[in-house]
C-alpha positions as a Python dict, from the first residue, in 0.01 Angstrom:
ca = {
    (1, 'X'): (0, 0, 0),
    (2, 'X'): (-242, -274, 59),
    (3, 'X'): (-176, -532, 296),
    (4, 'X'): (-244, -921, 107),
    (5, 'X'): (-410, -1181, 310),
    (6, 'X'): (-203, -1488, 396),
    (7, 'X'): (-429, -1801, 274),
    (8, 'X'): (-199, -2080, 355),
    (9, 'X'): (131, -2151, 508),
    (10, 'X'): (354, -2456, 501),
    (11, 'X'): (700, -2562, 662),
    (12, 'X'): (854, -2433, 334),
    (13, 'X'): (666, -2132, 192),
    (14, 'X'): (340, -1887, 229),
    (15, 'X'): (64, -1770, -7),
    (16, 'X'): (-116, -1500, -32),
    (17, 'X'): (-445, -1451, -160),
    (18, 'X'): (-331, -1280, -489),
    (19, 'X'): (-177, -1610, -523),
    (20, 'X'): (210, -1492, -492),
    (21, 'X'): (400, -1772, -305),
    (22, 'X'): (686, -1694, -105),
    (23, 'X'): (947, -1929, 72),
    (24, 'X'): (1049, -1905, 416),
    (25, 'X'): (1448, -1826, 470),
    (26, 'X'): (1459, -2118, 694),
    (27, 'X'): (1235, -2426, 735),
    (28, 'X'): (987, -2393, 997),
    (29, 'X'): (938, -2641, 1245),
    (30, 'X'): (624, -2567, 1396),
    (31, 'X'): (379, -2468, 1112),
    (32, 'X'): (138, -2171, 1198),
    (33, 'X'): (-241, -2163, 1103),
    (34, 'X'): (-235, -1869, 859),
    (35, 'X'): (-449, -1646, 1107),
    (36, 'X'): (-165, -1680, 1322),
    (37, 'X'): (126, -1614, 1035),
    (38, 'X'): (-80, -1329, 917),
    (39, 'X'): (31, -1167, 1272),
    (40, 'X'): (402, -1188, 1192),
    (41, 'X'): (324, -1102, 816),
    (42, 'X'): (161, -762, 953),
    (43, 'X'): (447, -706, 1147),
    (44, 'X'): (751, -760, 881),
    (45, 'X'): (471, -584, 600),
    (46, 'X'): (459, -239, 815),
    (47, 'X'): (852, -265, 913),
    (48, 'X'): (897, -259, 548),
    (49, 'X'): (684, -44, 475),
    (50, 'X'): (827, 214, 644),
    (51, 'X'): (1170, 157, 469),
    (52, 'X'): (1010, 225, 153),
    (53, 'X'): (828, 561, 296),
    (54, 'X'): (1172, 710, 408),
    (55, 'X'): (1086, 712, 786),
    (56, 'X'): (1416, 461, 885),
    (57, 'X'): (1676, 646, 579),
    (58, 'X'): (1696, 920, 851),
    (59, 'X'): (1915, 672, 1062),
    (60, 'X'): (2123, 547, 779),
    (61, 'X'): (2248, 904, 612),
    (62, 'X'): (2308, 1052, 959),
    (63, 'X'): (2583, 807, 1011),
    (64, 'X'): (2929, 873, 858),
    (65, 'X'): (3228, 709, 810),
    (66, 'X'): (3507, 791, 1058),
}
C-alpha cells in the first residue's frame, strides 16, 4: 500500500496530500511541523499495516479462552 504524505497538521486534525483529513483522538497541545508528524504517521501506517497483512492475527487465534 502506498504511504500518503502528511501536508499539514493542526491541534485538531491532519491532511494528507490526497486531501483526506483526519482528526486527532485527543487535542494536541504542542502542534508538530508535518515533517515531524509524518514520523509518527510512518510509524502507526506500518503498525497497521501489518494488521491488515496477517503478520499480528498469529497472536490473537493462538490465544483461547480458559
Amino acid at each position: 500500500m502506498l504511504r500518503k504524505k502528511v501536508i499539514r497538521v493542526s491541534s485538531t486534525e491532519f491532511e494528507l496530500d490526497d486531501g483526506s483529513v483526519f482528526p486527532h483522538a485527543v487535542e494536541l497541545e504542542e502542534v508538530p511541523t508535518p515533517e515531524e508528524f509524518q514520523k509518527f504517521y510512518d510509524h502507526w501506517f506500518s503498525i497497521f499495516e501489518d494488521l491488515t497483512d496477517g503478520e499480528a492475527s498469529d497472536d490473537r487465534t493462538s490465544c483461547k479462552a480458559a
